[in-house]
Residue, then its C-alpha position, 0 to 999 in steps of 0.5 A: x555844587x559842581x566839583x572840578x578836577x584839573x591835574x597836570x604834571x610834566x614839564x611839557x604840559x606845565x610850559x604850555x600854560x605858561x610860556x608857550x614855547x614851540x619847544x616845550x612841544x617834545x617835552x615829556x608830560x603826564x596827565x593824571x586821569x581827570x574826571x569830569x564835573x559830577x553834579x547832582x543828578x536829581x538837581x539835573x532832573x528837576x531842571x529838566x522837568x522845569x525846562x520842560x514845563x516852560x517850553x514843551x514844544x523843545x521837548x516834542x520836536x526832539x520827540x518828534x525827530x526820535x519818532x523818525x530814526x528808525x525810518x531814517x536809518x532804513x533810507x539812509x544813503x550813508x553809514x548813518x542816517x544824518x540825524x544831526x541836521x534835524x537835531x539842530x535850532x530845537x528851541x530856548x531849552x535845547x540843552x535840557x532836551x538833550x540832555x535828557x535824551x544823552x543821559x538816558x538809554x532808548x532800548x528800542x533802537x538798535x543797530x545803526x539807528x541807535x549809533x545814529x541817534x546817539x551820534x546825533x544828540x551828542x553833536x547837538x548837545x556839543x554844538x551849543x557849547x554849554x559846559x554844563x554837558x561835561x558831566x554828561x560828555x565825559x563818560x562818554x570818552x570810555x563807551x564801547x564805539x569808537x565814533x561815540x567816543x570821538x563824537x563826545x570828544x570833539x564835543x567837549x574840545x568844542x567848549x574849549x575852557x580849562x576844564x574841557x581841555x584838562x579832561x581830553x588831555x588826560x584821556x588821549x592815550x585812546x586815539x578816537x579822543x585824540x581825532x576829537x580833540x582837534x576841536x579843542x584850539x587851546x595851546x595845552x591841547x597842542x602840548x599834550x598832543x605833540x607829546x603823543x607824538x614825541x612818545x611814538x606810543x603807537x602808529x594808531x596814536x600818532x596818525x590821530x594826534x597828527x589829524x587833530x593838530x592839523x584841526x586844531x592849528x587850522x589857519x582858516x578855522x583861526x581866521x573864522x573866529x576872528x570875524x565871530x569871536x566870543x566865549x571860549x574863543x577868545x582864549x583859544x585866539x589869545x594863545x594863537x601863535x603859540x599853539x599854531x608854533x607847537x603845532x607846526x614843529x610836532x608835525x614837522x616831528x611826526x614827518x621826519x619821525x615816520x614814514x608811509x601814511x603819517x608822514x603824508x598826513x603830517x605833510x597835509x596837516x602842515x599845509x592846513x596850519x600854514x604857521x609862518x615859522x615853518x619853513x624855518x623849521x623845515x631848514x634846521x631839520x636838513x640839518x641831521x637828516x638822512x638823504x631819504x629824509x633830506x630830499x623828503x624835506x626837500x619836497x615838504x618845503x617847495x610844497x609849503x612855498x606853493x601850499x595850496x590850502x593858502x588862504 
């Protein structure tokens, strides 16, 4: 039986399950550590070898695409060889294919083939959002490579269910969790990121936790869903509102709080989320502004009025 830990603590964290106030964006919050789901591993593997049974030729096309990395690692024209688009529509037991590749090292592969691989199995596995790859994704949050990590997290937001969502909030002290959460579009989410925010932990921190807003409040990623909803989206569409306000008032504090390149990034996220709550936001903070800051604004709200990420 699957064991689910779900851990929050802190004001901040608390008022985005429940009211969801922009405000409780700057409140102080603590997220205990959580673990993801432990399930029985042997059970894991009889299910494999069961899918495997039915539906072979899943696990040979995906054998087939391992058989090709290397070769595509030695063409690729990029970092990495874009092993995703050949990970992608692998049959009825994708899951369980993958699964076995994810849970299990291929000693053979080094270098940028094995990042490659990697990489690639982990974004197919989060493309079919099935929470049964938590057990697999979450250690994965503490791997040595910065992208694995991120990759794994943007996975795990893509399910998007509470305890998804209480697994990236309780690690975002590491900022390639926080570039992934971006994919998690849950108001907790929002909350726990505009308190990285508040908290000014580091620079590395902010400039994350500022991308991954922009990603989450995204006014075109809400207005897809919208014509698609289903699972886990639904949830994400019925806090809208509320997250897309918590959004837009921790980028308007990363903005004012920073200058240089969060300052720019805060600027670009605000233009993405397009929350219509802003410019109101924008005026308050003239307010107590400094003159540096105040003609800062000055030029964040006249670029707000013409944004051109508009939809």
């Amino acid at each position: 039986m699957r064991r689910v830990m779900q851990v929050f603590l802190g004001l901040g964290l608390v008022a985005a399950l429940g009211s969801g106030r922009a405000e409780s964006a700057v409140a102080p919050w603590v997220a205990v550590r959580v673990e993801a789901p432990k399930g029985d591993r042997a059970l894991l593997l009889t299910t494999i070898a069961q899918a495997r049974a039915r539906s072979p030729r899943t696990f040979e096309a995906l054998a087939r695409v391992r058989d090709k990395v290397e070769e595509l690692d030695a063409h690729k024209r990029g970092p990495l060889a874009p092993m995703g688009s050949y990970l992608t529509n692998l049959g009825p037991d994708a899951f369980f294919a993958l699964a076995e590749r994810v849970a299990s090292d291929d000693p053979e592969l080094t270098g940028t083939a094995r990042r490659a691989w990697r990489v690639g199995l982990v974004e197919a596995l989060g493309a079919l959002r099935d929470a049964r790859s938590l057990e697999l994704l979450g250690p994965l949050l503490d791997d040595a490579d910065e992208l694995v990590v991120r990759t794994s997290a943007e996975a795990i937001g893509k399910i998007s269910d509470d305890t998804s969502t209480a697994l990236l909030v309780s690690r975002l002290d590491r900022p390639a969790v926080s570039l992934g959460a971006g994919t998690c579009r849950r108001r907790a989410m929002a909350t726990a990121l505009a308190g990285v925010v508040a908290r000014r932990a580091s620079d590395a921190n902010v400039k994350a936790a500022v991308r991954a807003l922009g990603d989450l409040g995204s006014a075109w990623a809400f207005g897809a869903m919208k014509h698609a909803p289903k699972g886990s989206s639904l949830a994400a569409m019925s806090e809208e509102a509320d997250l897309r306000a918590i959004a837009s008032a921790a980028l308007l504090d990363a903005f004012v709080g920073f200058d240089g390149e969060i300052r720019q990034a805060a600027s670009n996220a605000l233009m993405v989320v397009d929350e219509p709550g802003t410019p109101g936001r924008i005026a308050a903070a003239k307010a107590t502004a400094s003159i540096d800051t105040l003609a800062a604004l000055d030029k964040l709200a006249a670029r707000f009025a013409r944004n051109p990420t508009r939809l």
